[in-house]
ZAKOL-126611 format. One line per field, with one value per residue (C-alpha): residue in one letter; x, y, z. Coordinates in Angstrom, 3 decimals, padded with zeros to 6 digits. Example, Ala and Ser with C-alpha at 12.3 -4.5 7.8 and 13.67 -1.06 7.14 Angstrom:
% ZAKOL-126611
bavex	(A_S)
xx	(012.300_013.670)
yy	(-004.500_-001.060)
zz	(007.800_007.140)
END
This chain:
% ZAKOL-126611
bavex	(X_X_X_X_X_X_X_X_X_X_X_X_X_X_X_X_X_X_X_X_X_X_X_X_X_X_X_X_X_X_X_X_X_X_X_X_X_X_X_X_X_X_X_X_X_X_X_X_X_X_X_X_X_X_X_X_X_X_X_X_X_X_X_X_X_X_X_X_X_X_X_X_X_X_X_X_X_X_X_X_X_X_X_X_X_X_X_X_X_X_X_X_X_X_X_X_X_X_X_X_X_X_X_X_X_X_X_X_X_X_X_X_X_X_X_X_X_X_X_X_X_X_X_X_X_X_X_X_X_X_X_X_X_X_X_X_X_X_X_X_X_X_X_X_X_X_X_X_X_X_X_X_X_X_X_X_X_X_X_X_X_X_X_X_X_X_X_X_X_X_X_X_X_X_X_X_X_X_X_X_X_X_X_X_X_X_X_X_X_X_X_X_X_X_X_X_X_X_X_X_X_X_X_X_X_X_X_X_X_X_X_X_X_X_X_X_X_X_X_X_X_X_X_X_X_X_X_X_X_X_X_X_X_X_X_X_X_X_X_X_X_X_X_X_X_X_X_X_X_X_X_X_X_X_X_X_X_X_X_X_X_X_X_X_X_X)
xx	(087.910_085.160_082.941_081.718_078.715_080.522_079.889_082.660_083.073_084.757_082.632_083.333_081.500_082.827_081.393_083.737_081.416_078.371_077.827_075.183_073.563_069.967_067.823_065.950_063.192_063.623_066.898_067.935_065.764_065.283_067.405_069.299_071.386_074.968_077.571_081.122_083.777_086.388_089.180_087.581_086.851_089.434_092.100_092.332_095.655_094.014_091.057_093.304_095.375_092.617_091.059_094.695_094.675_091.219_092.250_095.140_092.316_089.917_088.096_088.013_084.727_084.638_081.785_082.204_079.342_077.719_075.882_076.922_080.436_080.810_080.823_083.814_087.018_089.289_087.221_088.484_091.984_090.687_089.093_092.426_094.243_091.697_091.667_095.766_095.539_096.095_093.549_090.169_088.037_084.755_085.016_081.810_079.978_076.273_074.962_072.146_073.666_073.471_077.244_077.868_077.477_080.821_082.757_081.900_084.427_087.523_085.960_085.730_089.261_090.608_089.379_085.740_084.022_080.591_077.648_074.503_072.136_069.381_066.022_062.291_060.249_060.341_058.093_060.289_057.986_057.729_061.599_062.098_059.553_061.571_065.175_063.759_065.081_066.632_066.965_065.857_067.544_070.944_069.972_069.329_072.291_074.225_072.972_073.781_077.640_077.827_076.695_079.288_081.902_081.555_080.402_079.072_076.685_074.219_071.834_069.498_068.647_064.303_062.618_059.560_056.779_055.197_056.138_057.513_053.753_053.789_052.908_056.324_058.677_056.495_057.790_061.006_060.866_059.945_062.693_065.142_063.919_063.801_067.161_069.452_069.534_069.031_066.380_066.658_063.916_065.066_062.117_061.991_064.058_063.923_067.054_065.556_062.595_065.008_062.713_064.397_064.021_065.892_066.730_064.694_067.219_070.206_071.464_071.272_069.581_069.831_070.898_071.935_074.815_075.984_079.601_079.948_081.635_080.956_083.411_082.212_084.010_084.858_086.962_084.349_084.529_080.378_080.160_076.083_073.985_071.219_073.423_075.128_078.805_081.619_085.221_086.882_090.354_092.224_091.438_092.030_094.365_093.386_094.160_092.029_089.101_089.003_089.197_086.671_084.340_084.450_084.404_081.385_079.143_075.692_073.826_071.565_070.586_068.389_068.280_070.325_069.358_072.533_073.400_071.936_071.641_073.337_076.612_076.708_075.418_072.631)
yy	(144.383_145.677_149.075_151.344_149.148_146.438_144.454_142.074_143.165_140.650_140.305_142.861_142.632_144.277_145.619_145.111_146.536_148.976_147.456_144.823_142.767_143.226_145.455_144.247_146.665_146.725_147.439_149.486_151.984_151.444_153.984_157.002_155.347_157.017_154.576_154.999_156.334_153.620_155.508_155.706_152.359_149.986_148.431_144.491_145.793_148.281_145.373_143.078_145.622_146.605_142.918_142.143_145.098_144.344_140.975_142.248_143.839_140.908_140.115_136.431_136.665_138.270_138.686_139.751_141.406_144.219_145.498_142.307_140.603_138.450_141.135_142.733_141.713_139.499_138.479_135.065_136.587_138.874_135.571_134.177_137.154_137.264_133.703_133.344_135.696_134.689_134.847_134.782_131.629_132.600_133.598_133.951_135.440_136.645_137.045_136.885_133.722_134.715_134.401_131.553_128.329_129.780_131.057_128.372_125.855_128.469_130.814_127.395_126.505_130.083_129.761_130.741_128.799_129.286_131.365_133.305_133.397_135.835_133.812_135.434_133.542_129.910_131.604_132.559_135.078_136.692_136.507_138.410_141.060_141.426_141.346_143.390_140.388_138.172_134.780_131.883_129.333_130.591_130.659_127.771_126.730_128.469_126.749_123.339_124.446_125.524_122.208_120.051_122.476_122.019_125.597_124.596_125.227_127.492_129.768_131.358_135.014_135.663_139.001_139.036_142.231_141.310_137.709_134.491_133.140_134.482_132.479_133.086_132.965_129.420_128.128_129.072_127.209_124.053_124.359_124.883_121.820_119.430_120.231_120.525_124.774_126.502_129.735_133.303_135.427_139.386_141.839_144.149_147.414_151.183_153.482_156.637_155.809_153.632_150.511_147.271_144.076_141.244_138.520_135.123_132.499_135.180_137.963_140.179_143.653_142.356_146.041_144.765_141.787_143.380_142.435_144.033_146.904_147.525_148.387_150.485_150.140_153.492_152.547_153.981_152.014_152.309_151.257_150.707_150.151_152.513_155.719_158.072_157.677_156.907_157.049_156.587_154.356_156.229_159.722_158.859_155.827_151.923_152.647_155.539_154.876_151.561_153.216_155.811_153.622_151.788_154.597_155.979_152.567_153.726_151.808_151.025_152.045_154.904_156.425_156.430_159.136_159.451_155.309_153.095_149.271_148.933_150.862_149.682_146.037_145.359)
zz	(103.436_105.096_104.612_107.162_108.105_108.946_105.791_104.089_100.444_098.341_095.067_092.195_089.047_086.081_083.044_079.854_077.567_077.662_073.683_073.633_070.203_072.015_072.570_075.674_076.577_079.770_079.415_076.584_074.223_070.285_069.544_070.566_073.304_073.930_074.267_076.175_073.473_072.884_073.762_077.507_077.868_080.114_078.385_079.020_081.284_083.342_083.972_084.823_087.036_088.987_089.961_090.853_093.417_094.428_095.393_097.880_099.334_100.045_096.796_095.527_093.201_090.087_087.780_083.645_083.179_079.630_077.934_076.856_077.611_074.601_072.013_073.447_071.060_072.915_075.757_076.233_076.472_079.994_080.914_081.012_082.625_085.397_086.224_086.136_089.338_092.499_094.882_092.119_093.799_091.857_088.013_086.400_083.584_082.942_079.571_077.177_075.385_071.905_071.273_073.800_071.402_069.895_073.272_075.552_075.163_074.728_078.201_080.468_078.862_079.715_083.427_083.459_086.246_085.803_083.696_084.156_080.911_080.234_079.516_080.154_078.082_076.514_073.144_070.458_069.221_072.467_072.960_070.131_070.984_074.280_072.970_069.409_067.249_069.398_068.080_071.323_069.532_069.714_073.461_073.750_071.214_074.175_076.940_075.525_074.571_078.065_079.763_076.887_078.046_081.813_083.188_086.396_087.314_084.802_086.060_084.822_084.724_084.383_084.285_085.840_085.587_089.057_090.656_089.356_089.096_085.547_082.647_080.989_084.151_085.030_081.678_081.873_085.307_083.720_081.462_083.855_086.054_082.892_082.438_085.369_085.322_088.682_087.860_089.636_089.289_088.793_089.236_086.851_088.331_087.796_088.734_088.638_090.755_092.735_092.403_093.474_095.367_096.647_093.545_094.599_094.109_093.984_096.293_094.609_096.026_099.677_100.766_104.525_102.797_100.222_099.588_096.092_094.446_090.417_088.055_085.059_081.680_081.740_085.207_087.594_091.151_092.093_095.394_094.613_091.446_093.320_093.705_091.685_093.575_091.621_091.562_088.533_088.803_085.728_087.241_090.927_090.854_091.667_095.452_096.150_093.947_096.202_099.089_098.629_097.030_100.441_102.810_101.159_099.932_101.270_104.113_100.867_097.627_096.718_093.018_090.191_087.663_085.619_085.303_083.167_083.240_079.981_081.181_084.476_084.389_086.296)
END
C-alpha cells in the first residue's frame, strides 16, 4: 500500500507493552509516569487480528516493540501467532535485553527472526546510572542466548548525546566488532521539540522513505512517531484506522507533545 506521497508502507512496529523494568533517562522519568490501564491495552487476538489485516494490505515486516516487550505475560505465545501468518517475511524484536537470556531460545523457536538490543555504554557503573539499576551483565547474558539460539542477525541499539565519536558509543563499537554484532547509532530524540535525525546504520527517521505505521498498545494506528495523529483500531475498526492512518501520514514529522517514547516505542 502506498500513502499520499507516493511512499510504499509495509513495516508496522507494534508496541505490546508501555511497562518497562528500566528506567532509562532518556526515556522514562523516576517516577510519576502514567501507564495504559490494562483493560485498554490489546488483547493477544486483537494484535494478531490487526497484523493479519495489515498484511492483506501490503505489510510483510513486523517489529515487537515497549516499553519493553519481554515483560508482557505471554509474549512468546504473540510471537507465535504473528509468525504463523501468512505473508510476515521480517519478524523482529527490539529490547533492552534484560529478560532475553531466558526468552531467547523459546522467541527464535516461536518464529522470531531477528533482535535489536539496547546497549550505550560497555561500563557497568555507567549502565546502571542510565537504566537507574540496570544490571549489564544480564545484557550481555542476553546477547550470548541470542547468538546460541540463532537470532540473526543482532543489532545493536546505542544512544548517543552528540555523534558516535563518543567515548561510550566508541566502546560499544569495539564490542560489537569483536563479536559479530552490527551497531546503529540513535541520536538522542525529543518529541515535544520535535528533535530527530536519521539512525546511522538504521532507517530509521529518514522522513522522505518511510514505509512504517506504529501500532500503540492501546490500538492507536500512528502514522508518525513525530505527530500527534492517531486512529485507534477498537474505536474505529481495523479497516478504517488503516486507512486513515494512510491518507493522513504527514510528508514528515514535526512534534509530538502528548506521546511519549515509552508508550509509543521509539
Amino acid at each position: 500500500m502506498y500513502d499520499r506521497f507516493n511512499r510504499e508502507i509495509n513495516y508496522l512496529r507494534i508496541s505490546v507493552t508501555d511497562r518497562c523494568n528500566l528506567r532509562c533517562v532518556y526515556c522514562m522519568p523516576e517516577t510519576g509516569v502514567e501507564f495504559i490501564p490494562h483493560d485498554e491495552i490489546l488483547s493477544f487476538e486483537e494484535i494478531e487480528k490487526t497484523v493479519a489485516d495489515g498484511v492483506k494490505k501490503g505489510i510483510s515486516k513486523v517489529r515487537l516493540t515497549g516499553g519493553e516487550p519481554l515483560v508482557r505475560k505471554g509474549i512468546v505465545d504473540l510471537v507465535k501467532k504473528i509468525a504463523a501468518i501468512d505473508g510476515v517475511k521480517d519478524l523482529s524484536m527490539t529490547t533492552n535485553g534484560i529478560l532475553l537470556a531466558q526468552y531467547a531460545a523459546d522467541l527464535k523457536a516461536a518464529g522470531l527472526n531477528r533482535i535489536n538490543i539496547s546497549l550505550d555504554t560497555m561500563s557497568p557503573e555507567k549502565y546502571k546510572e542510565i537504566t537507574r539499576g540496570g544490571d549489564i551483565h544480564k545484557v550481555f547474558d542476553g546477547i550470548n542466548a541470542a547468538r546460541k539460539a540463532g537470532l540473526h542477525p543482532i543489532k545493536i541499539n546505542c544512544v548517543v548525546f552528540k555523534n558516535q565519536n563518543e567515548p561510550d558509543a566508541q566502546d560499544v563499537a569495539r564490542f560489537c566488532n569483536e563479536n559479530n554484532l552490527q551497531i546503529r547509532y540513535i541520536h538522542q530524540m525529543n518529541l515535544e521539540t520535535g528533535e530527530f535525525s536519521i539512525v546511522e546504520g538504521g532507517e530509521g527517521g529518514d522522513c522522505k522513505n518511510c514505509n512504517r505505521l506504529r501500532l500503540t498498545a492501546n490500538g492507536d494506528i500512528k502514522p508518525c512517531l513525530f505527530n500527534e495523529l492517531a486512529y485507534n483500531v477498537k474505536q474505529m475498526g481495523i479497516e478504517k484506522a488503516y486507512q486513515s492512518s494512510l491518507e493522513n501520514k504527514p510528508r514528515a514529522g514535526t512534534k509530538n507533545k502528548s506521546g511519549k517514547f515509552y508508550g509509543i516505542g521509539g
